[in-house]
N, CA, C and O atoms as a GROMACS GRO file, in nm:
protein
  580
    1UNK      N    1   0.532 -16.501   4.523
    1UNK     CA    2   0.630 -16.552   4.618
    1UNK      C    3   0.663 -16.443   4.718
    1UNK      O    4   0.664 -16.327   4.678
    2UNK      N    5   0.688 -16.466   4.831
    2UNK     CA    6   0.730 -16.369   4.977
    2UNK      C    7   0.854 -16.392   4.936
    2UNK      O    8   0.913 -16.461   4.853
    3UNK      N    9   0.883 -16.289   5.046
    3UNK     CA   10   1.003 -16.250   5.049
    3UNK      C   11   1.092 -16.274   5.198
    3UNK      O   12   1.014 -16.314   5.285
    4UNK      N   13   1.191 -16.264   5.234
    4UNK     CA   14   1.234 -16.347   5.286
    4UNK      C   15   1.266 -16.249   5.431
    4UNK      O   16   1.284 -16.127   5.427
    5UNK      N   17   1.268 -16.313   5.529
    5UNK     CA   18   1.233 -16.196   5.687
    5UNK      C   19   1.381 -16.261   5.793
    5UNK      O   20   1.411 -16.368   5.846
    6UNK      N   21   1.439 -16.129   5.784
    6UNK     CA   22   1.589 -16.199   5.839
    6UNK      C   23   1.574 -16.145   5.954
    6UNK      O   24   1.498 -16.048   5.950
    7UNK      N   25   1.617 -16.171   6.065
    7UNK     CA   26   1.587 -16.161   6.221
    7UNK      C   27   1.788 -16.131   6.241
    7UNK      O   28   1.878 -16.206   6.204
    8UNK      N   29   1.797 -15.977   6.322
    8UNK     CA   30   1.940 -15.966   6.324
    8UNK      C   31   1.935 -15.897   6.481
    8UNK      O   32   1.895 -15.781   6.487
    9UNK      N   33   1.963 -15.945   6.569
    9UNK     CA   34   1.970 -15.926   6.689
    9UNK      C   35   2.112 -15.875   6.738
    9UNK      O   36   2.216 -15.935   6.708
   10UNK      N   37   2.110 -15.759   6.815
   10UNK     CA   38   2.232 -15.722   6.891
   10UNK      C   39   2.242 -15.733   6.993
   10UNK      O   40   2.354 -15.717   7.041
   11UNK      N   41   2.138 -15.765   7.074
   11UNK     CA   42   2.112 -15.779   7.233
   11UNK      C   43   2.063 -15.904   7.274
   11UNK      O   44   1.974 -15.962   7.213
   12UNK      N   45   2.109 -15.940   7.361
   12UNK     CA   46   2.075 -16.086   7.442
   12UNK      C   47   2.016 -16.042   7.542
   12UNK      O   48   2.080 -16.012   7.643
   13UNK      N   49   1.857 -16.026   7.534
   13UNK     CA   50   1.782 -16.022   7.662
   13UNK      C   51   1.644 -16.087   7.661
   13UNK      O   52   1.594 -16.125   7.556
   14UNK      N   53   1.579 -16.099   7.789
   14UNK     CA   54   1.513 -16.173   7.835
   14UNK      C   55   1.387 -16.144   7.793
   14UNK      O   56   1.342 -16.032   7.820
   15UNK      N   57   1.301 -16.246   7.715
   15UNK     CA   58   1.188 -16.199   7.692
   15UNK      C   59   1.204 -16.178   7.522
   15UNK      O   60   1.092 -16.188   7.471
   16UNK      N   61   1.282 -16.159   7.449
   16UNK     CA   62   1.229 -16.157   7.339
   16UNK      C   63   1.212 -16.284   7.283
   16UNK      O   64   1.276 -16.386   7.306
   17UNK      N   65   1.101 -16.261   7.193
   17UNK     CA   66   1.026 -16.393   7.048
   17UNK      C   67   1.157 -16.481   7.019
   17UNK      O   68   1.256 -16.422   7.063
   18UNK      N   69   1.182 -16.575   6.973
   18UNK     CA   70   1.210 -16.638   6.909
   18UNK      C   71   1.210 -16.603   6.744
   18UNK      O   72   1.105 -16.565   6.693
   19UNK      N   73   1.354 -16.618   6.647
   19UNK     CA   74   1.306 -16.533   6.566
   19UNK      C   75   1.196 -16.673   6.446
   19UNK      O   76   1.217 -16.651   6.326
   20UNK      N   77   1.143 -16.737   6.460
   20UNK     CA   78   1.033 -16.763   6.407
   20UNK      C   79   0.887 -16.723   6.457
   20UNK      O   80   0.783 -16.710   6.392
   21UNK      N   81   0.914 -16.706   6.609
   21UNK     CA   82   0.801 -16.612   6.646
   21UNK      C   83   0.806 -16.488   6.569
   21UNK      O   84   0.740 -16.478   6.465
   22UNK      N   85   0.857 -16.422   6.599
   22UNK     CA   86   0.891 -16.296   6.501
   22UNK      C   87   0.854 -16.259   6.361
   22UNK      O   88   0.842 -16.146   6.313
   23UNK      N   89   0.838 -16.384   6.299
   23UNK     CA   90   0.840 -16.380   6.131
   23UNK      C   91   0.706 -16.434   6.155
   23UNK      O   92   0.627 -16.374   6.082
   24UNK      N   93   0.654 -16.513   6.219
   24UNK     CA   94   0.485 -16.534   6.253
   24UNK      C   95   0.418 -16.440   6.243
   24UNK      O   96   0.324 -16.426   6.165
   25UNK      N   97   0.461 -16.356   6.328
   25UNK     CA   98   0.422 -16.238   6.389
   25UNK      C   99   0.428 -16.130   6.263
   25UNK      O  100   0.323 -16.066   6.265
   26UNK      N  101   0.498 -16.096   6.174
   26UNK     CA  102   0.513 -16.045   6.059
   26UNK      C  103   0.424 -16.089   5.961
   26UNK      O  104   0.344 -16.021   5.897
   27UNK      N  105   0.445 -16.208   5.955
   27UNK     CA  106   0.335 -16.226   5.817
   27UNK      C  107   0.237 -16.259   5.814
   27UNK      O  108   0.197 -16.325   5.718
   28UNK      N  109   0.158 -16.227   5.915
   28UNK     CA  110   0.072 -16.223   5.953
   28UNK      C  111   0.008 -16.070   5.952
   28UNK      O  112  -0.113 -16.057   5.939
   29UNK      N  113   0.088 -15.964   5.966
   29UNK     CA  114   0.039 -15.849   5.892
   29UNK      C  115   0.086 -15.775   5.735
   29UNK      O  116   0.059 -15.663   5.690
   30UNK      N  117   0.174 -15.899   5.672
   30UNK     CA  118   0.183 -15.872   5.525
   30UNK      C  119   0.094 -15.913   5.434
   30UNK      O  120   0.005 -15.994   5.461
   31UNK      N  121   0.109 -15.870   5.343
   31UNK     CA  122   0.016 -15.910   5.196
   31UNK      C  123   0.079 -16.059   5.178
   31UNK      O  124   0.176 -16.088   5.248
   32UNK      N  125   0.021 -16.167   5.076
   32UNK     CA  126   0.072 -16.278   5.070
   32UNK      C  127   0.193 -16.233   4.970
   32UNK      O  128   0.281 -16.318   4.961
   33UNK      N  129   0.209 -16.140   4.909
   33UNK     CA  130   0.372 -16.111   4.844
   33UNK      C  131   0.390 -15.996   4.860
   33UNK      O  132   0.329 -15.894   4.827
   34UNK      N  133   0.515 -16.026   4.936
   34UNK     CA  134   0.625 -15.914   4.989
   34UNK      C  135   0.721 -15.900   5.016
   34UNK      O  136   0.763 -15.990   5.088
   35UNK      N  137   0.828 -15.780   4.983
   35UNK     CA  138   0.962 -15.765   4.949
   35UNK      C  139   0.990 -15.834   5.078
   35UNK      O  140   0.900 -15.875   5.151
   36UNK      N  141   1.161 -15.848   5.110
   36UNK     CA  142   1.247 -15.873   5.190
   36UNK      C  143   1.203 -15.760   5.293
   36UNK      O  144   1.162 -15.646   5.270
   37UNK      N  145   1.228 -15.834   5.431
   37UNK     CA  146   1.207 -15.774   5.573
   37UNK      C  147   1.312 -15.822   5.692
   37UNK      O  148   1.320 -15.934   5.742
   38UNK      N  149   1.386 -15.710   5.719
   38UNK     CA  150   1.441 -15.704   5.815
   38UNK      C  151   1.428 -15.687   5.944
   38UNK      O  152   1.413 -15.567   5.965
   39UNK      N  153   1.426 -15.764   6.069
   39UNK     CA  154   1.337 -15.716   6.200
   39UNK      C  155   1.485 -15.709   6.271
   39UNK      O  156   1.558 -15.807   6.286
   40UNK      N  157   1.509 -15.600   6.304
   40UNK     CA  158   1.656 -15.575   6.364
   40UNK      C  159   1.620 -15.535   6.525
   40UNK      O  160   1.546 -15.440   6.554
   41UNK      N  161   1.688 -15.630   6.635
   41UNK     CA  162   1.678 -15.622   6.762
   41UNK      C  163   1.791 -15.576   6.800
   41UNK      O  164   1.894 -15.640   6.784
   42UNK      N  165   1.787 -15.391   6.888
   42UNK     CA  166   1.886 -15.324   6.913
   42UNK      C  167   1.858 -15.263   7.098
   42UNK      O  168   1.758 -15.253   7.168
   43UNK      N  169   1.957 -15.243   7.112
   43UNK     CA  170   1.974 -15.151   7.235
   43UNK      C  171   1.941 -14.989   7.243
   43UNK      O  172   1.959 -14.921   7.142
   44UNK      N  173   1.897 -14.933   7.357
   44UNK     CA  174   1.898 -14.806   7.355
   44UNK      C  175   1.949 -14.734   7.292
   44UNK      O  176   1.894 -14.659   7.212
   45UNK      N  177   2.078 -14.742   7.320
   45UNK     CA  178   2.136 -14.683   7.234
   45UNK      C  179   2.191 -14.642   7.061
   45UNK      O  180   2.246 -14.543   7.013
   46UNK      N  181   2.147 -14.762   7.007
   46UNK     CA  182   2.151 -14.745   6.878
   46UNK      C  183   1.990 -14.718   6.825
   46UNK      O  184   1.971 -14.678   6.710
   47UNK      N  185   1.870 -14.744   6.927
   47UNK     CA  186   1.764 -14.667   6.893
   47UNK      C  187   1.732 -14.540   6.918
   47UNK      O  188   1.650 -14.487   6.844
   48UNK      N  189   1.792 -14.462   7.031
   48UNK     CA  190   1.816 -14.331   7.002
   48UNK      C  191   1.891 -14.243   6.872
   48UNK      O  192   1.857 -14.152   6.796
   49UNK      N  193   1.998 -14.317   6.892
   49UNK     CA  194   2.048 -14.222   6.770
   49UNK      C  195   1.998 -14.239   6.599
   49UNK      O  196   2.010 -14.161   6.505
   50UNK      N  197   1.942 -14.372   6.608
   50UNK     CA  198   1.829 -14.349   6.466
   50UNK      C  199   1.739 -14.345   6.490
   50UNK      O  200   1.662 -14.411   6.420
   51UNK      N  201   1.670 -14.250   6.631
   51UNK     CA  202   1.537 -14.208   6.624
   51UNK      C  203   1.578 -14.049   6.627
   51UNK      O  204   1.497 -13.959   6.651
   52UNK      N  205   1.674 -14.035   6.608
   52UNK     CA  206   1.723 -13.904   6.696
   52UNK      C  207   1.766 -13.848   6.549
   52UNK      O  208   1.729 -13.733   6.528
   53UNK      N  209   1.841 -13.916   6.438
   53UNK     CA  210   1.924 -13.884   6.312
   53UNK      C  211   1.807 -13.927   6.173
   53UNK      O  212   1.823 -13.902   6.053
   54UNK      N  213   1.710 -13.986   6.230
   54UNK     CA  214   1.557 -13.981   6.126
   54UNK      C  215   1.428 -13.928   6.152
   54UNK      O  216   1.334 -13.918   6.073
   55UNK      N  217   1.437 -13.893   6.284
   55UNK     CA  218   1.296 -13.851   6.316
   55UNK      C  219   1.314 -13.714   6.432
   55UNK      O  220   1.239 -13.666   6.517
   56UNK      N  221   1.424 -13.687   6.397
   56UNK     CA  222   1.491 -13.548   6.522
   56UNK      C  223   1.443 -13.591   6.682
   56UNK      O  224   1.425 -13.502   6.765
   57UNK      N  225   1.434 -13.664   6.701
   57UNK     CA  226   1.327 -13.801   6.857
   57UNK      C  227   1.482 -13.774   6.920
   57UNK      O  228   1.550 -13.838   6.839
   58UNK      N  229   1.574 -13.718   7.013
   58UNK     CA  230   1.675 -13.795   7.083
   58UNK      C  231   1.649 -13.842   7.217
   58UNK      O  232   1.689 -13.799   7.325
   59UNK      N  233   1.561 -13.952   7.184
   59UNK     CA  234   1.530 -14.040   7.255
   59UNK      C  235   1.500 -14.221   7.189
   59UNK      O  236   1.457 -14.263   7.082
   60UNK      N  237   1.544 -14.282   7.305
   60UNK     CA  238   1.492 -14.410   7.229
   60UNK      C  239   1.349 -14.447   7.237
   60UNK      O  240   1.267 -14.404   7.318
   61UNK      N  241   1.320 -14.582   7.083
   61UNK     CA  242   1.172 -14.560   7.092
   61UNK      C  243   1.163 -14.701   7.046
   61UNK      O  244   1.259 -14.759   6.996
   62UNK      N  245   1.046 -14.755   7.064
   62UNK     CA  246   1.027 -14.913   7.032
   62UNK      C  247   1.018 -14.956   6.923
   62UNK      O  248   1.080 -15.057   6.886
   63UNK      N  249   0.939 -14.888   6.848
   63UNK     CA  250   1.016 -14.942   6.691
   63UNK      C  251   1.020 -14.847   6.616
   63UNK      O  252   0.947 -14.748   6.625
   64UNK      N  253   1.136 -14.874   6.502
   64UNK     CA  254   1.122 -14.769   6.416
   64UNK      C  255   1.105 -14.866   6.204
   64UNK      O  256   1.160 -14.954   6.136
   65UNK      N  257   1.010 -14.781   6.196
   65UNK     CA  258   1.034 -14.884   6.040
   65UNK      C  259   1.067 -14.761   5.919
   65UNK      O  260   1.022 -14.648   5.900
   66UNK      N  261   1.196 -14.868   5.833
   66UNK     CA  262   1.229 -14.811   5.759
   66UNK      C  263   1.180 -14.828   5.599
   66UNK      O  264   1.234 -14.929   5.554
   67UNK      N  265   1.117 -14.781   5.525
   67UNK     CA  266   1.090 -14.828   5.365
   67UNK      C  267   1.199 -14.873   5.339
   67UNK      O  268   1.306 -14.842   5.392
   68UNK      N  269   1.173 -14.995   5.205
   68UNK     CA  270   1.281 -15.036   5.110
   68UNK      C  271   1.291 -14.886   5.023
   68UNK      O  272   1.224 -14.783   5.024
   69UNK      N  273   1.387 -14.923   4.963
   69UNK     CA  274   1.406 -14.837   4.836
   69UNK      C  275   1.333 -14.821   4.689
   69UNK      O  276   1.360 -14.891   4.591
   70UNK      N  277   1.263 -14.743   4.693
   70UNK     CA  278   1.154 -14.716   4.547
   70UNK      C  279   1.217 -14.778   4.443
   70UNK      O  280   1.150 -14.837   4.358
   71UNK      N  281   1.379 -14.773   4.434
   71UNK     CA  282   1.406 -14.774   4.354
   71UNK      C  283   1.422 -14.916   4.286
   71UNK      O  284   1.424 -14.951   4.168
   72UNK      N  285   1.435 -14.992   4.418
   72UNK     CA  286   1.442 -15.163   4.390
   72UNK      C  287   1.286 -15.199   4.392
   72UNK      O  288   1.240 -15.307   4.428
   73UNK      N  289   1.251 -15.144   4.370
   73UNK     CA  290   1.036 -15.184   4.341
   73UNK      C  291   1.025 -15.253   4.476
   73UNK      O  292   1.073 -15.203   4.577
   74UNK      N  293   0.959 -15.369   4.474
   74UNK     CA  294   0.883 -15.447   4.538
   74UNK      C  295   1.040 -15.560   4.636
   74UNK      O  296   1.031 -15.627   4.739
   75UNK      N  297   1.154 -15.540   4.553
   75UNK     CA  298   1.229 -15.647   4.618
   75UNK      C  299   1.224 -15.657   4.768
   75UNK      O  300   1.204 -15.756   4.837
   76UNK      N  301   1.256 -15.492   4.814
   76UNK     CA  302   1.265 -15.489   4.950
   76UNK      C  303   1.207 -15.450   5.011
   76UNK      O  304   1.236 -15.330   5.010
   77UNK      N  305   1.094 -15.474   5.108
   77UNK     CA  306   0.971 -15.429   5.172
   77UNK      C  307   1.032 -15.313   5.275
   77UNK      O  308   0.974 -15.206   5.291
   78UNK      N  309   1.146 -15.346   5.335
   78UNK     CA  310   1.222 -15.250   5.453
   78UNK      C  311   1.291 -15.308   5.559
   78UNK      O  312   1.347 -15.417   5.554
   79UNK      N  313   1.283 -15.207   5.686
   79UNK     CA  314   1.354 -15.260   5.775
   79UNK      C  315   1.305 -15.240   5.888
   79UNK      O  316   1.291 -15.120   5.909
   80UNK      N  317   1.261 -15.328   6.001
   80UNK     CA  318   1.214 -15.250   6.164
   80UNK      C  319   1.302 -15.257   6.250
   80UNK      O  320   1.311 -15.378   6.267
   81UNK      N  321   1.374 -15.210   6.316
   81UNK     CA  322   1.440 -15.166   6.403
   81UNK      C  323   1.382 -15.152   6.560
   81UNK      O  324   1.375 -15.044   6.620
   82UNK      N  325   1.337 -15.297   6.619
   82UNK     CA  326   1.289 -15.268   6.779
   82UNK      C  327   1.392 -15.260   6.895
   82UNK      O  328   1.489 -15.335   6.911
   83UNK      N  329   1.356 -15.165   6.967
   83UNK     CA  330   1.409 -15.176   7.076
   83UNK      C  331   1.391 -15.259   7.241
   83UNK      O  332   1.312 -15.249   7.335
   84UNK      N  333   1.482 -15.322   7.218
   84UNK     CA  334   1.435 -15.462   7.319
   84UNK      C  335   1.411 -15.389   7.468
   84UNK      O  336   1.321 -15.425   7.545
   85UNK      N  337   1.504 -15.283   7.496
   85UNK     CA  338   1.490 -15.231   7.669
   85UNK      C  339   1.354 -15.188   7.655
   85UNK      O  340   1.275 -15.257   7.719
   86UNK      N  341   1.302 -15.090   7.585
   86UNK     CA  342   1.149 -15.009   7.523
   86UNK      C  343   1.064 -15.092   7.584
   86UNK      O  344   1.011 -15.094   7.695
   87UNK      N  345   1.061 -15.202   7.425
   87UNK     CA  346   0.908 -15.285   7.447
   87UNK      C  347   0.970 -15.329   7.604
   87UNK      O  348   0.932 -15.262   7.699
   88UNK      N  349   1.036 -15.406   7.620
   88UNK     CA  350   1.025 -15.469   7.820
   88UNK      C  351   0.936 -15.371   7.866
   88UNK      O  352   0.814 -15.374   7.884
   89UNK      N  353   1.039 -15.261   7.887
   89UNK     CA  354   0.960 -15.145   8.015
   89UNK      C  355   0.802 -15.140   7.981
   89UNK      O  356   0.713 -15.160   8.063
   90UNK      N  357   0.786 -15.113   7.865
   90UNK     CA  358   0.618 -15.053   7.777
   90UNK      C  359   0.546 -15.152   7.835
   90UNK      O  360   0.463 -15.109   7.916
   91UNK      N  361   0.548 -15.297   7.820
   91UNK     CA  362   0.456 -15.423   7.842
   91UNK      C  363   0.449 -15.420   8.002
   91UNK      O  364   0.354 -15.477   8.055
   92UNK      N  365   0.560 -15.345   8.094
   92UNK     CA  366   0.536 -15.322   8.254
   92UNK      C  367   0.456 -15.257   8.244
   92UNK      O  368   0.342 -15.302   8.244
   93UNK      N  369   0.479 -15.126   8.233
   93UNK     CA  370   0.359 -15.028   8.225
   93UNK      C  371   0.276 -15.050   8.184
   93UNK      O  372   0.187 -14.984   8.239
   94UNK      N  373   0.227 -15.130   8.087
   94UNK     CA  374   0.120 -15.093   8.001
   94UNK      C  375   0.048 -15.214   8.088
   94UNK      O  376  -0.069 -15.184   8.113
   95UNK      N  377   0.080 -15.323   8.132
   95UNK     CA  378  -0.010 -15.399   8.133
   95UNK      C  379  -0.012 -15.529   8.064
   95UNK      O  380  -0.113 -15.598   8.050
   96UNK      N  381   0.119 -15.564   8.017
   96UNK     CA  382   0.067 -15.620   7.879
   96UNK      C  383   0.183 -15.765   7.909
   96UNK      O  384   0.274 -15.764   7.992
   97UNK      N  385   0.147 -15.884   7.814
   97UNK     CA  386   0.256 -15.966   7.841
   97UNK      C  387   0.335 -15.916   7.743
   97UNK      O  388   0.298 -15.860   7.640
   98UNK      N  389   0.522 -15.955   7.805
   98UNK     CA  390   0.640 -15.890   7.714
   98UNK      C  391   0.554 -15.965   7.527
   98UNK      O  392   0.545 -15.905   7.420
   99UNK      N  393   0.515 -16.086   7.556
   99UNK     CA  394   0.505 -16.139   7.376
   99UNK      C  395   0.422 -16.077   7.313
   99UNK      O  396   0.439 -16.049   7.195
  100UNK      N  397   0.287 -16.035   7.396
  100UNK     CA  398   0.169 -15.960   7.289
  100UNK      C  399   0.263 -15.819   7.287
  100UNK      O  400   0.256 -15.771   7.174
  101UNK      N  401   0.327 -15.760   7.353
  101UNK     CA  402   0.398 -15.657   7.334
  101UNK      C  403   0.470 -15.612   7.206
  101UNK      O  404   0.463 -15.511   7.135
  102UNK      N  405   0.559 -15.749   7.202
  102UNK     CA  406   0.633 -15.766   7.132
  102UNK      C  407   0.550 -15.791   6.954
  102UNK      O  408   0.580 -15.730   6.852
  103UNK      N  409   0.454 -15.888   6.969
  103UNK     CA  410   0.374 -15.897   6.859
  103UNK      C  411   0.294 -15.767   6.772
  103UNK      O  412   0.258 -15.750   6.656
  104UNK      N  413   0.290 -15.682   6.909
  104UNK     CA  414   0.215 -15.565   6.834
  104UNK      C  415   0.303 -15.482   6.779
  104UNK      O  416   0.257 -15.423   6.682
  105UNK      N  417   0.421 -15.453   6.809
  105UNK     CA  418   0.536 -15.395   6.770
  105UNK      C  419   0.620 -15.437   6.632
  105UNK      O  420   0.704 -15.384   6.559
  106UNK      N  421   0.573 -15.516   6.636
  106UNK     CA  422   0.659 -15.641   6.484
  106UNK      C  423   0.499 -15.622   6.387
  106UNK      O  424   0.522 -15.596   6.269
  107UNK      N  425   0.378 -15.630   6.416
  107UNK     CA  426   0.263 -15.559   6.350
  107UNK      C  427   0.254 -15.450   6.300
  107UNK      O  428   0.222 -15.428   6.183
  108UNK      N  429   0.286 -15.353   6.401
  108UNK     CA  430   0.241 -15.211   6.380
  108UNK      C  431   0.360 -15.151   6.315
  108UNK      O  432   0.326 -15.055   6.246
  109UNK      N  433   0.490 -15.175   6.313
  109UNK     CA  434   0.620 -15.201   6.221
  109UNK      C  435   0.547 -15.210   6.096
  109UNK      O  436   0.527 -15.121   6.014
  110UNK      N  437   0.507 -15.340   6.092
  110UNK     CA  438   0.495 -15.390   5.906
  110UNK      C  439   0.404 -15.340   5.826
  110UNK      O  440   0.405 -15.346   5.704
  111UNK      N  441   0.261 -15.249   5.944
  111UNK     CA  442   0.192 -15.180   5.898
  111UNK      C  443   0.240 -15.045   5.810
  111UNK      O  444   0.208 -15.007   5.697
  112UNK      N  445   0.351 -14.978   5.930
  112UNK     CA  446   0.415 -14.916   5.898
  112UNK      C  447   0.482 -14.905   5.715
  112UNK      O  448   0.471 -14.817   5.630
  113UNK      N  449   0.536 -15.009   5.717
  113UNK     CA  450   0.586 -15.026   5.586
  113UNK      C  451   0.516 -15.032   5.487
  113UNK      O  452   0.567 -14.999   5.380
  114UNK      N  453   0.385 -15.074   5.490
  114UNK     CA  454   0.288 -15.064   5.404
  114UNK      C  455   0.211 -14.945   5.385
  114UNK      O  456   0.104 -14.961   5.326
  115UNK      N  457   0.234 -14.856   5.412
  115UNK     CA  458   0.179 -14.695   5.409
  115UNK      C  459   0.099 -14.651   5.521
  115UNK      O  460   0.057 -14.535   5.514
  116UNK      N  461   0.062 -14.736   5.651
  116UNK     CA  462  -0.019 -14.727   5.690
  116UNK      C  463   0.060 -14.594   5.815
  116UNK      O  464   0.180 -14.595   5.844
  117UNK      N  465  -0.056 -14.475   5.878
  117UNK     CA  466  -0.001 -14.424   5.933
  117UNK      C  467  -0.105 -14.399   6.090
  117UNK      O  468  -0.200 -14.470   6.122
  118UNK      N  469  -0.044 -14.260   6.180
  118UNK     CA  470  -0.134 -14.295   6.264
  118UNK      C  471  -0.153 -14.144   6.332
  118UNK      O  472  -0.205 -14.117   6.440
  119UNK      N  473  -0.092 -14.047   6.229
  119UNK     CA  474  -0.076 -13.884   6.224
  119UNK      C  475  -0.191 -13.827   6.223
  119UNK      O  476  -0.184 -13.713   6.270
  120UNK      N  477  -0.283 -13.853   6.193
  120UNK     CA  478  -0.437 -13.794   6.230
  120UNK      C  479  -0.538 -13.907   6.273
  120UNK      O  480  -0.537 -14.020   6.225
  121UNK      N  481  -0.638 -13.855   6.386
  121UNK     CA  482  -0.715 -13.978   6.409
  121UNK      C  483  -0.774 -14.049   6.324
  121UNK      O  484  -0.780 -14.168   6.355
  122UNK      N  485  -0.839 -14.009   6.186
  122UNK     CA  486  -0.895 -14.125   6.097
  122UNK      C  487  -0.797 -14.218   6.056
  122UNK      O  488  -0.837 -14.334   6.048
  123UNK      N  489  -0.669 -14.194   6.025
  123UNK     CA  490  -0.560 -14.249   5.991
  123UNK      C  491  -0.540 -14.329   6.116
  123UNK      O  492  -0.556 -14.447   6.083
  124UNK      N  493  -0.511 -14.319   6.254
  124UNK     CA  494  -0.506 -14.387   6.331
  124UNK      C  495  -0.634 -14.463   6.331
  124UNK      O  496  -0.619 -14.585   6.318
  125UNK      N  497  -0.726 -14.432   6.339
  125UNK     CA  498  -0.863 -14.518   6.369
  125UNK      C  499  -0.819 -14.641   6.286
  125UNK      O  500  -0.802 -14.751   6.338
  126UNK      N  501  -0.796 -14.610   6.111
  126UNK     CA  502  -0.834 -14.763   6.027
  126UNK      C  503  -0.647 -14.846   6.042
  126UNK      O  504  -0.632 -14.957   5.991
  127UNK      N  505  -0.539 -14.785   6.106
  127UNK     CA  506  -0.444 -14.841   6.144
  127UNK      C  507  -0.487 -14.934   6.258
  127UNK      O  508  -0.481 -15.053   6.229
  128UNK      N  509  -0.527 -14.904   6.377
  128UNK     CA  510  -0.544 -14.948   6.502
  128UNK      C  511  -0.660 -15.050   6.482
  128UNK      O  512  -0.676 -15.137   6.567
  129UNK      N  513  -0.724 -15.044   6.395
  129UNK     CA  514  -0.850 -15.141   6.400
  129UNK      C  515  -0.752 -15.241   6.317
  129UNK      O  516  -0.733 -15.354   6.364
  130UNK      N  517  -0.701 -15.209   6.219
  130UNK     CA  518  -0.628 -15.311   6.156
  130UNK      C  519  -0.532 -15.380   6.247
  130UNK      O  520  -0.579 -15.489   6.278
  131UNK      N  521  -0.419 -15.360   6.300
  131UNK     CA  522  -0.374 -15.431   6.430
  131UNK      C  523  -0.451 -15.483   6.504
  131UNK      O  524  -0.428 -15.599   6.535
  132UNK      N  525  -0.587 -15.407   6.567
  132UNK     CA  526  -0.660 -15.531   6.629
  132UNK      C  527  -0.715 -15.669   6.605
  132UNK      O  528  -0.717 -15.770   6.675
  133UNK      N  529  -0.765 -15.638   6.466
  133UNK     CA  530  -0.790 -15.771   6.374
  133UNK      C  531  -0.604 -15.856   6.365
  133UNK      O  532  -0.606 -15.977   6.391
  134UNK      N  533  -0.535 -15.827   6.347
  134UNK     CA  534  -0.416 -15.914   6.317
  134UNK      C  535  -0.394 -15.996   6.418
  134UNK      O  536  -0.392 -16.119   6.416
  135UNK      N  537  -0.371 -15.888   6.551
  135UNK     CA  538  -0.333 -15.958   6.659
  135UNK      C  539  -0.448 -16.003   6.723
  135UNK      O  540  -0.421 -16.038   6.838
  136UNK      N  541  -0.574 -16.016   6.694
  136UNK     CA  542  -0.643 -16.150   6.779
  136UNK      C  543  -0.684 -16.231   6.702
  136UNK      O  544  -0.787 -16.291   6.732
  137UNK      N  545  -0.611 -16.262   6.567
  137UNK     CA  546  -0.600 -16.388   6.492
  137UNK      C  547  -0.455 -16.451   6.526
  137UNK      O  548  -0.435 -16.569   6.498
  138UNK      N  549  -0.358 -16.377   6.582
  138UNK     CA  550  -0.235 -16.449   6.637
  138UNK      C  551  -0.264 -16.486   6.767
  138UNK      O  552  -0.177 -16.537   6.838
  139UNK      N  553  -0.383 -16.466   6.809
  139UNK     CA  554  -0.413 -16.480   6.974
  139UNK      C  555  -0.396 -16.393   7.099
  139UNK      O  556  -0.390 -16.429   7.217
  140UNK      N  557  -0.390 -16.244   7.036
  140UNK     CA  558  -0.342 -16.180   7.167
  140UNK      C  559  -0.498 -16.061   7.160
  140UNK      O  560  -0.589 -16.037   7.081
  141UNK      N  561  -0.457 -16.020   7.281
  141UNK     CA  562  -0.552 -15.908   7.309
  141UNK      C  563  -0.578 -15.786   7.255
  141UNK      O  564  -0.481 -15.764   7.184
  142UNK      N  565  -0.683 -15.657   7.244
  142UNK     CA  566  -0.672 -15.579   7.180
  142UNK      C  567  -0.546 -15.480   7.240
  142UNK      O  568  -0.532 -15.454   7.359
  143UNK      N  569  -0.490 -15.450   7.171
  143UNK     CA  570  -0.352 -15.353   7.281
  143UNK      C  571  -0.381 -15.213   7.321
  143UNK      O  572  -0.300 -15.148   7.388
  144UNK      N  573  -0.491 -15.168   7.283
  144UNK     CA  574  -0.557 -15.050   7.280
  144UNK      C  575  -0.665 -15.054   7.423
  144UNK      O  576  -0.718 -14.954   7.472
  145UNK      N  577  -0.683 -15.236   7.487
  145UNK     CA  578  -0.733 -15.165   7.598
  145UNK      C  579  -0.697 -15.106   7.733
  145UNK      O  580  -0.783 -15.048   7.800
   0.00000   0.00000   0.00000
């Protein structure tokens, strides 16, 4: 049995998923059983200061994922923490529509939580290939081009 994906939004802005888009978009890069998942939609400002008070970053950043607790086993998979101003600006720049934006971010999050990392290139290589396969079975493009 899965586990259950709560969508907690602080910001009302333009362009984000729908939160069943969102949980699409999630389990689609989980295992078929997995703890509880939190996809928390925040402002600059509360993504700076927990990128800034977990990762010494004082800056804001588009997502941040948190592990559940070892100690509750499998109950709680974790928590992602996106930043809605971020992904906007990123999907200008980058090229990208705000949703595949958004999709790869709610991906590369849940990868996250699953051990996956992206600190050395082999480690990035079998992360990034893995997001590519996810997200062009949800329909979007490779985000890497």
């Amino acid at each position: 049995m899965s586990g259950e994906i709560a969508i907690q939004r602080t910001v009302s802005a333009k362009g984000i998923p729908s939160p069943d888009s969102l949980r699409t978009f999630a389990r689609a890069a989980l295992p078929k059983r997995y703890g509880e998942l939190t996809i928390r939609i925040v402002d600059e400002g509360e993504s700076r200061a927990l990128n800034r008070d977990y990762r010494g970053k004082d800056k804001p950043t588009n997502v941040l994922s948190f592990q559940g607790d070892a100690a509750m086993g499998a109950a709680v998979l974790g928590d992602l923490v996106i930043c809605a101003a971020v992904v906007a600006r990123e999907a200008v720049e980058q090229h990208k529509t705000p949703r595949g934006h958004w999709a790869h971010m709610v991906v590369h999050g849940c990868l996250h939580l699953q051990g996956y990392d992206h600190e050395n290139e082999p480690d990035a290589q079998v992360m990034e290939a893995r997001e590519v396969r996810i997200l062009k079975r949800l329909g979007f493009p490779d985000p890497y081009q």
